[in-house]
C-alpha positions as CSV (number, residue, x, y, z in Angstrom):
1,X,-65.1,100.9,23.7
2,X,-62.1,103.0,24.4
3,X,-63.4,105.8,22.0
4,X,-66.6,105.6,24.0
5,X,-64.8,106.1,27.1
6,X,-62.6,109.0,26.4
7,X,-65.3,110.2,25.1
8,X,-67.1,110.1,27.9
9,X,-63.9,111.5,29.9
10,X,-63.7,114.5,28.0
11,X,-67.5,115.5,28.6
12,X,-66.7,115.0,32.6
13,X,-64.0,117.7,32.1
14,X,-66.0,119.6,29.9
15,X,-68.9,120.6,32.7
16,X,-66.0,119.8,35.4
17,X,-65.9,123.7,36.5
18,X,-69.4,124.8,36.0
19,X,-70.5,121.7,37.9
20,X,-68.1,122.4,40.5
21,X,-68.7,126.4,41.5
22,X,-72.5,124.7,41.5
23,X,-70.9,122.8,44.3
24,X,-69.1,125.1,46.0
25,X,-72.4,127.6,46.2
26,X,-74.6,124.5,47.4
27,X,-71.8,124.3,50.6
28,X,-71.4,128.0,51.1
29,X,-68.0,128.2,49.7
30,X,-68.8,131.3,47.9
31,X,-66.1,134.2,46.7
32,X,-66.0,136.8,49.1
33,X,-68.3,140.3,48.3
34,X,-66.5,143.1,46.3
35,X,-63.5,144.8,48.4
36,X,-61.4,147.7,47.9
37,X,-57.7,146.2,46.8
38,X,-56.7,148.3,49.7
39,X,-58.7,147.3,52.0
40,X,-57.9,146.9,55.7
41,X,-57.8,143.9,57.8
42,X,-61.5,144.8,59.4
43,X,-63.2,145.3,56.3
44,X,-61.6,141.7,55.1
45,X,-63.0,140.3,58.4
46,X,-66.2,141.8,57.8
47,X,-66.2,140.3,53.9
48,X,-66.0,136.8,55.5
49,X,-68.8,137.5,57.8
50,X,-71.2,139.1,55.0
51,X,-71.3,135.5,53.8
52,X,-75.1,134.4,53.8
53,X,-76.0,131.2,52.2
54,X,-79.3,130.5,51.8
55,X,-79.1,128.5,48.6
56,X,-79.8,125.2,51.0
57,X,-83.0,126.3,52.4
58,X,-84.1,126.9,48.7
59,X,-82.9,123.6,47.6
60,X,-84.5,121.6,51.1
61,X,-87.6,122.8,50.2
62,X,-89.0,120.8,47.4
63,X,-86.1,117.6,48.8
64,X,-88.0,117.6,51.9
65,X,-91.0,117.4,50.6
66,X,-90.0,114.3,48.2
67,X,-90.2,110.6,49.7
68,X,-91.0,107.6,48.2
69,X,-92.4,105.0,50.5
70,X,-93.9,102.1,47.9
71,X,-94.3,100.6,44.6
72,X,-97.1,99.2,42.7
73,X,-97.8,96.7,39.6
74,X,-101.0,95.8,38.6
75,X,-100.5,92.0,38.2
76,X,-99.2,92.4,42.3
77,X,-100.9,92.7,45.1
78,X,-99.0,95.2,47.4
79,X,-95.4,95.9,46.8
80,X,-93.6,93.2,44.5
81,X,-90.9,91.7,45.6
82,X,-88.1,94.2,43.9
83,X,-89.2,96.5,46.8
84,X,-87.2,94.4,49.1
85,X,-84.1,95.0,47.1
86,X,-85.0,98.8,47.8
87,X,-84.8,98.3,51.9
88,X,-82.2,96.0,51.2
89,X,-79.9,99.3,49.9
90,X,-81.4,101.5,52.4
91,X,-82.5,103.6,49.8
92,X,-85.9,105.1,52.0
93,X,-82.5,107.2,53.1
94,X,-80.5,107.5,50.3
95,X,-83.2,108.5,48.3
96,X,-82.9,111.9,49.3
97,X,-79.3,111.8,48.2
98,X,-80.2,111.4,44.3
99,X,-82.7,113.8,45.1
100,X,-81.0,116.8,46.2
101,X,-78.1,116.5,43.7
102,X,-80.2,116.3,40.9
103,X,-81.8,119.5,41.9
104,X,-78.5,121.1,42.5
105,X,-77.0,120.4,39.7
106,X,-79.8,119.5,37.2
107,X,-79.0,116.0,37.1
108,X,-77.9,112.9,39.0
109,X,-76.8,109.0,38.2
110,X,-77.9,105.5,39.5
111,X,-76.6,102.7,38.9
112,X,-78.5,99.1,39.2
113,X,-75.6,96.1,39.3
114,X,-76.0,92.6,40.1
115,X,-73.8,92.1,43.5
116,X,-70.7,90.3,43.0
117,X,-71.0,88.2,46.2
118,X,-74.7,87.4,45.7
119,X,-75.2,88.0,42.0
120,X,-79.3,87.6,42.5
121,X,-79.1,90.6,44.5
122,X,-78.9,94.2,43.1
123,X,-77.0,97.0,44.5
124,X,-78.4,100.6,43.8
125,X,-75.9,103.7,43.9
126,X,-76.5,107.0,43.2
127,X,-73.6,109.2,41.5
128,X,-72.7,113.1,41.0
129,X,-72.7,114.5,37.4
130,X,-69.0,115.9,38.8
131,X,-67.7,112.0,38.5
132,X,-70.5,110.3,35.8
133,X,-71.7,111.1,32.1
134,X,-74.1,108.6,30.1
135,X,-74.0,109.1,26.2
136,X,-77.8,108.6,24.8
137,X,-78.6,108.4,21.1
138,X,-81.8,110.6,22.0
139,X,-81.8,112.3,25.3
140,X,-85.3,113.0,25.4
141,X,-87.0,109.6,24.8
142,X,-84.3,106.8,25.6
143,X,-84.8,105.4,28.9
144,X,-81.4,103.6,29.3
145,X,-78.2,105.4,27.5
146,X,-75.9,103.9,25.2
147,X,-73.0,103.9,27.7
148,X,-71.6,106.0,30.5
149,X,-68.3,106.5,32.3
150,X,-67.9,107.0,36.2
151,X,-64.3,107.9,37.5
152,X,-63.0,107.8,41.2
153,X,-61.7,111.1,41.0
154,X,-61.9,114.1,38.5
155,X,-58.1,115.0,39.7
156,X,-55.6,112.8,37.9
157,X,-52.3,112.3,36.3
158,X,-49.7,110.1,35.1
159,X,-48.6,110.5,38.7
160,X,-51.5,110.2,39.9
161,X,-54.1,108.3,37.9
162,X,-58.2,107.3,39.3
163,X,-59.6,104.0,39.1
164,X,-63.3,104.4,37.3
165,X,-65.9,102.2,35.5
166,X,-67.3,101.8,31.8
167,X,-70.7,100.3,31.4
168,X,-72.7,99.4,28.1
169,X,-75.7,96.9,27.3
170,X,-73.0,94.1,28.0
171,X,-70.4,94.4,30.3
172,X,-68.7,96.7,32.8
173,X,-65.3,97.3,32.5
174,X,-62.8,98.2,34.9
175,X,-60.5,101.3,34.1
176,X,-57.3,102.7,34.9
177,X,-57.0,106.7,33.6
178,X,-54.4,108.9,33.9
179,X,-54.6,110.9,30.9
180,X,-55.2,107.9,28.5
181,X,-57.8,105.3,29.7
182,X,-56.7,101.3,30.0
183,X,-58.8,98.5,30.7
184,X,-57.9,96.2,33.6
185,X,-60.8,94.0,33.9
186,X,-64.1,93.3,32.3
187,X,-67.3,91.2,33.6
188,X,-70.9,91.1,32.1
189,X,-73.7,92.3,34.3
190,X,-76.4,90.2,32.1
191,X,-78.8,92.9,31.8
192,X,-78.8,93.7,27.7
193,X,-79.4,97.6,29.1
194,X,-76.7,99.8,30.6
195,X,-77.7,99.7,33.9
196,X,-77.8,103.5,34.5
197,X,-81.0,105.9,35.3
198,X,-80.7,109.5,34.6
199,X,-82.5,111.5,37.5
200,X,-82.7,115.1,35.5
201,X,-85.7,117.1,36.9
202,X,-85.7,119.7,34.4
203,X,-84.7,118.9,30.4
204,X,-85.5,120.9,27.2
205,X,-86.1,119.1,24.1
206,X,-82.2,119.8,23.2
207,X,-81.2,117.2,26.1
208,X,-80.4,120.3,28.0
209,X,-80.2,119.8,32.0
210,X,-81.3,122.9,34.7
211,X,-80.4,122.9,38.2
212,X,-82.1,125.1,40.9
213,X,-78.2,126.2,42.1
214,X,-76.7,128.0,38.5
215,X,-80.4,130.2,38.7
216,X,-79.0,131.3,42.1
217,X,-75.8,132.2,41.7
218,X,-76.1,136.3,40.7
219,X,-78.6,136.5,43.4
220,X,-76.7,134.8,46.1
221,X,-73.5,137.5,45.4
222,X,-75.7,140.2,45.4
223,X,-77.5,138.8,49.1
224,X,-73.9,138.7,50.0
225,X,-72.9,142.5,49.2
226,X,-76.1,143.8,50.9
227,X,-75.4,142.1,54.2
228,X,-71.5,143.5,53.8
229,X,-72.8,147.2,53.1
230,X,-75.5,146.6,56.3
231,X,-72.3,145.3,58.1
232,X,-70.2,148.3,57.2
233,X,-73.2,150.3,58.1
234,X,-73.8,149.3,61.3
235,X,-69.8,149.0,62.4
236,X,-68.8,152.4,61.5
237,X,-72.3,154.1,61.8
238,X,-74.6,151.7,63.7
239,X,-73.8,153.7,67.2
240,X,-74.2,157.5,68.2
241,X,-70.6,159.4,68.0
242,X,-70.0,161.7,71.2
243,X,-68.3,164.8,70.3
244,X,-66.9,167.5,72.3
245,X,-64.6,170.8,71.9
246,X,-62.7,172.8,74.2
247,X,-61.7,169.4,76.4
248,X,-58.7,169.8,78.0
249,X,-57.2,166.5,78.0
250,X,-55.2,164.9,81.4
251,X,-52.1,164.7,82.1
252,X,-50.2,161.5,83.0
253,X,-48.5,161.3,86.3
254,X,-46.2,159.1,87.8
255,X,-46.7,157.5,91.7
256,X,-45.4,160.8,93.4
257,X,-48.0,162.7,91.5
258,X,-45.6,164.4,89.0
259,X,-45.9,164.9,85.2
260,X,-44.5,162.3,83.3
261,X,-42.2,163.9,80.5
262,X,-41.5,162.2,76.8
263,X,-38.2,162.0,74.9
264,X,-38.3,166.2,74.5
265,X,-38.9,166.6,78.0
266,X,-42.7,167.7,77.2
267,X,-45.5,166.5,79.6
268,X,-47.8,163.6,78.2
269,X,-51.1,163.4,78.2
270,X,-53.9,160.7,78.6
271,X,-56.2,161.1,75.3
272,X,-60.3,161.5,75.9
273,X,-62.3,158.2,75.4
274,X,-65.8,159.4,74.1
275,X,-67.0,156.1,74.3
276,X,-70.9,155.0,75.2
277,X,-69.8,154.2,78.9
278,X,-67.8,157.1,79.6
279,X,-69.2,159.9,81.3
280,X,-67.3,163.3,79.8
281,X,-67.1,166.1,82.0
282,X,-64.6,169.0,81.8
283,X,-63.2,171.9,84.1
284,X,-63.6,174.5,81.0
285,X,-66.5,176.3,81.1
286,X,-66.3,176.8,77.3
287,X,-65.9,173.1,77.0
288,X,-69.1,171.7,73.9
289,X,-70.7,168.2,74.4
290,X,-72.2,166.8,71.2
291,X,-73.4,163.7,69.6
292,X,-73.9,162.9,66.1
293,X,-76.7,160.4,66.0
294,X,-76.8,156.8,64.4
295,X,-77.5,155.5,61.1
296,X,-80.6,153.7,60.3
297,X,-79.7,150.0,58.9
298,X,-83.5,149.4,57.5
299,X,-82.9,150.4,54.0
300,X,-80.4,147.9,54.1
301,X,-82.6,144.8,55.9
302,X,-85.4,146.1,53.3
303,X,-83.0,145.3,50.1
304,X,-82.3,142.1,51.6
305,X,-85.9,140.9,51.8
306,X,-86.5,142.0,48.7
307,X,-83.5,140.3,47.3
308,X,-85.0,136.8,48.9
309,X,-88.4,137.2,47.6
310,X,-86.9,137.3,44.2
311,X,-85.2,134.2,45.4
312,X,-88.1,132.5,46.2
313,X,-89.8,133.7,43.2
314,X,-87.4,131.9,40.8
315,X,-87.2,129.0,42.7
316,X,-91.3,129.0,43.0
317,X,-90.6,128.7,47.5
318,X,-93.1,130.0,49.4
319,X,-91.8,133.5,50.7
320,X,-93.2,132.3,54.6
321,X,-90.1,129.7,54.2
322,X,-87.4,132.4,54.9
323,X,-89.4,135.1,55.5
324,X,-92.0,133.7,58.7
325,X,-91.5,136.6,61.1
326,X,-93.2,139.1,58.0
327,X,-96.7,136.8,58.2
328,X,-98.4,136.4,60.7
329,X,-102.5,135.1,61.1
330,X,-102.4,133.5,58.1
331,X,-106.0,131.2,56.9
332,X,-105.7,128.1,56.5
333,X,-106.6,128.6,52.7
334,X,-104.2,131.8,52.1
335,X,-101.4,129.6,52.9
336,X,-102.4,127.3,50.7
337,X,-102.9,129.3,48.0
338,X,-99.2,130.9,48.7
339,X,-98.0,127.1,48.6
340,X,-99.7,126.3,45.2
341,X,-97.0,127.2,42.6
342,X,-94.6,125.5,44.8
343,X,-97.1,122.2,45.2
344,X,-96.8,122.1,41.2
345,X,-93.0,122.2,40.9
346,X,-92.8,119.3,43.3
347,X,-95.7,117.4,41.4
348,X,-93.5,118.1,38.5
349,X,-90.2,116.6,40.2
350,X,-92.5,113.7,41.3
351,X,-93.1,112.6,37.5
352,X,-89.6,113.4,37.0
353,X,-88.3,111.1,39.2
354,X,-90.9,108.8,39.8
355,X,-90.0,107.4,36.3
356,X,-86.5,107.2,36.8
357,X,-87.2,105.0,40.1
358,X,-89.3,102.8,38.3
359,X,-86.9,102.1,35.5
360,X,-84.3,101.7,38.5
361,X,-86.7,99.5,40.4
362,X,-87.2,97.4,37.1
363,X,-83.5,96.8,36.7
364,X,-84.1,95.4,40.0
365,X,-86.0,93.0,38.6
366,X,-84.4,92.1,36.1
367,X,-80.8,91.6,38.1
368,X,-82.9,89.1,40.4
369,X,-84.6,87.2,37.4
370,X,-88.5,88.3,36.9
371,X,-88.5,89.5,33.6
372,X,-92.2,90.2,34.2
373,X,-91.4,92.9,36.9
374,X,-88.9,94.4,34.5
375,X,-91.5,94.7,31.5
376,X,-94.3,95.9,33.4
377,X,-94.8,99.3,32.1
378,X,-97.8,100.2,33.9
379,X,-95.9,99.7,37.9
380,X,-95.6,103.2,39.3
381,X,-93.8,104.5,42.8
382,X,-95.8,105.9,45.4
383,X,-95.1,108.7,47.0
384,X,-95.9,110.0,50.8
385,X,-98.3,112.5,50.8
386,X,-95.9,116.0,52.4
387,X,-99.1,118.1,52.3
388,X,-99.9,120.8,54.8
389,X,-103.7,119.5,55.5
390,X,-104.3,118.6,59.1
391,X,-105.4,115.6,59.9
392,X,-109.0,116.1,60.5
393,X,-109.5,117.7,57.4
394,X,-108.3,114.7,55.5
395,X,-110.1,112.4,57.9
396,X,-113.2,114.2,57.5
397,X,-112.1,113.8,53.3
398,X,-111.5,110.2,53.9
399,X,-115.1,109.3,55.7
400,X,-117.0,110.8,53.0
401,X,-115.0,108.9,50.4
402,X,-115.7,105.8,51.6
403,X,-119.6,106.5,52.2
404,X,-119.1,107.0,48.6
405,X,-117.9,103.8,48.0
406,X,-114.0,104.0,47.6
407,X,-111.8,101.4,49.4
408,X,-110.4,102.2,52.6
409,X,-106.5,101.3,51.8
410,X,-107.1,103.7,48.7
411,X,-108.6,106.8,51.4
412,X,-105.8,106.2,53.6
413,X,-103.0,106.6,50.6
414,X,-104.8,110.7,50.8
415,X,-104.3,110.7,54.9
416,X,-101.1,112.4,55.8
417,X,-99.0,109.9,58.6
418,X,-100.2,106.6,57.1
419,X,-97.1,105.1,55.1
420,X,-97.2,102.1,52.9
421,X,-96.6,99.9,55.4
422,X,-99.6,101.0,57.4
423,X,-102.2,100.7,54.7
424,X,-100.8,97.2,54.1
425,X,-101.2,96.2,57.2
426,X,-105.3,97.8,57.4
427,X,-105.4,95.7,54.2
428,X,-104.6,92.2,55.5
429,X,-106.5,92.9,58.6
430,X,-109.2,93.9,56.6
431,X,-109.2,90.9,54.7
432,X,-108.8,88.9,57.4
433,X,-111.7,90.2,59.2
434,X,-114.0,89.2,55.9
435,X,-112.6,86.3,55.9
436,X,-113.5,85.6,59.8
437,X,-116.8,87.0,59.1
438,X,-117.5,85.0,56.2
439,X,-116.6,81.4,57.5
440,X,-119.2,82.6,61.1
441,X,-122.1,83.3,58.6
442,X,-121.7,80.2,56.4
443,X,-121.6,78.3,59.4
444,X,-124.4,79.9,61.1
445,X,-126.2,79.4,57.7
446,X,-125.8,75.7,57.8
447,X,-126.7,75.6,61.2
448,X,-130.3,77.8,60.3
449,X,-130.8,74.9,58.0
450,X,-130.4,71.9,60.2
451,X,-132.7,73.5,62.7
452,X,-135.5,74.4,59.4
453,X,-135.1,70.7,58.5
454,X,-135.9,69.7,62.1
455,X,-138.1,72.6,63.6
456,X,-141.1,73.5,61.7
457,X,-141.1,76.9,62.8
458,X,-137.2,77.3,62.0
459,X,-138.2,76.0,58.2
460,X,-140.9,79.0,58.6
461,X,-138.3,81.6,59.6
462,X,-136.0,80.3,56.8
463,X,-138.4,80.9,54.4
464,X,-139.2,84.1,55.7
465,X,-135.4,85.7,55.7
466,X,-134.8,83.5,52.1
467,X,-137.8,85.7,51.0
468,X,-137.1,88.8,52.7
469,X,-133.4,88.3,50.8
């Protein structure tokens, strides 16, 4: 167990500073643009304010549009009863957590534990790569890993040693590191899996993990340089530069009207302003007005659209994200078509993920005892529907669907605004309604056939409908 665990520590250290400059881009703590070694307080001002992050817009995107809101088994009618334990850990909020990190960074942890107070009740917490590794035998095709490792703090010493915890198909252990790892305590969670989900949205067949962030990097300096130089540009050249020759300038008097002398005993004078709200005029009929004119800054805002379109490209965004002032009277149909590539990388996170719920929702089950719920292989999340279809297009969708045939809690799951909770509710008033409408026509059935036994004409008209049936 030990070797496992320093094991496990080293690996944290190992992607410690790559996983961290991820982080620091993802806030907007980037390094400052390129700067002369000798350069002046002004330009170092300017260098802070050239900083323009846009690396969180690219990563909202696809988070935004990612919300799970149910979960289905086949041998249970609406959602089972692990989705309680999800509401129970708030996780229609925290979801997006796990979400965002994982596209960040290429990966994220959670962790299914029975609760130490109620130990029939799970506890689902997601964890940063920067604090958690999981070992697996294959990285690929393993569902659970062989063990992991999460510390309190990458930051420790003998001085200063971090509490963390072990897991494996047994137990978890409690850890003390500061340099060496000890074991303090140890308790078995009952599970026979380690209770840990990868959420890794992007993998290669060598267990590698992509993030949308380390892409972004190069791109996100060189945004960063542009809007310095356009800064530059339009604080030195930005404004037209008044000129003049053959301007005498004033002297300075004192109160009495006499000139005011320096150190030498030479008159001073008051130097020109050529400033926009200055009006120059001069006593010299030799005297030159002039005006250089201002520099253009639309090379410079041309670069920097350029520069986030490529952005967008690489992370498949649609360009009308950042870019919504450029399109205008757009069809309804060209901006779907600019959303399409986009629509597949979420539908591509969606299977990404959606497994890793539903092994995390399973663990659920089996903390609280249904081993049934935690072997069903065929239980799937679903997902709300983020489309951009209006409402009467899906409604119009929807009627012809069920004309067709197709159940009304399935053609709502298509209509955006309808959550699980909604079509649940149609459900059980639906069947409800059957069931209402069922009992009034057996009874008016029995009813017919009282009256037939007693009414000769009613026995006719029985006949009659029982034939016409």
């Amino acid at each position: 167990m030990l070797k496992r665990a320093k094991h496990s520590l080293s690996m944290i250290q190992r992607d410690r500073e790559d996983l961290e400059k991820i982080d620091r881009y993802a806030r907007g703590l980037h390094k400052s643009p390129f700067m002369p070694s000798k350069a002046n307080p002004e330009f170092l001002e300017l260098s802070r304010r050239a900083i323009h992050n846009i690396i969180p817009l690219l990563v909202d995107a696809p988070t935004n549009a990612l919300a799970v809101e149910g979960y289905r088994r086949s041998d249970v009618s609406g959602n089972p009863d692990e989705w309680q334990f999800w509401q129970a850990n708030r996780m229609d909020q925290r979801q997006s957590f796990v979400h965002r990190q994982a596209i960040e960074a290429g990966h994220a942890y959670v962790t299914v534990l029975p609760s130490r107070t109620e130990p029939g009740k799970p506890e689902i917490r997601g964890h940063s790569p920067m604090r958690m590794f999981a070992a697996y035998d294959d990285p690929i095709f393993d569902a659970f890993p062989m063990y992991a490792l999460l510390i309190e703090s990458p930051d420790y010493n003998q001085d200063n040693p971090t509490r963390g915890k072990f897991f494996d198909d047994k137990r978890v252990y409690d850890v003390v590191i500061d340099g060496s790892v000890r074991v303090v305590g140890s308790r078995p969670h009952g599970l026979d899996v380690c209770p840990v989900v990868r959420f890794a949205p992007r993998l290669d067949l060598l267990g590698r993990a992509y993030g949308m962030v380390e892409g972004l990097i190069r791109l996100q300096d060189k945004l960063n340089q542009m809007w310095l130089n356009m800064l530059i540009a339009q604080h030195y050249t930005g404004f037209a530069i008044r000129t003049a020759t053959g301007l005498a300038p004033m002297e300075r008097l004192d109160e009495n009207g006499m000139p005011m002398l320096d150190a030498n005993g030479q008159p001073t004078f008051i130097p020109p302003i050529l400033d926009p709200s200055t009006m120059l005029m001069s006593p010299n009929p030799d005297t030159k007005f002039g005006q250089l004119p201002s520099a253009g800054t639309e090379d410079f805002q041309t670069a920097i659209e350029l520069v986030v379109q490529h952005m967008c490209a690489v992370t498949e965004t649609p360009p009308l994200y950042m870019l919504s002032g450029k399109l205008s009277n757009l069809s309804a149909d060209a901006l779907a078509a600019s959303e399409s590539a986009f629509t597949r990388k979420c539908d591509e996170y969606r299977m990404s993920f959606g497994e890793s719920w539903e092994m995390v929702l399973r663990l659920c089950s089996l903390v609280s005892g249904d081993r049934d719920g935690f072997e069903a292989q065929d239980a799937q999340v679903m997902w709300s529907d983020k489309g951009n279809r209006s409402l009467a297009q899906a409604v119009d969708a929807g009627l012809k669907l069920v004309q067709m045939g197709v159940p009304t809690d399935i053609v709502l799951t298509k209509v955006p605004g309808f959550s699980q909770q909604d079509i649940d509710e149609v459900r059980e008033r639906q069947e409800d309604e059957d069931g209402l409408n069922g009992a009034a026509e057996k009874f008016a059935n029995r009813l017919r056939a009282r009256g037939a036994a007693e009414d000769p004409k009613e026995k006719a008209r029985a006949v009659r409908d029982e034939q016409a049936a």
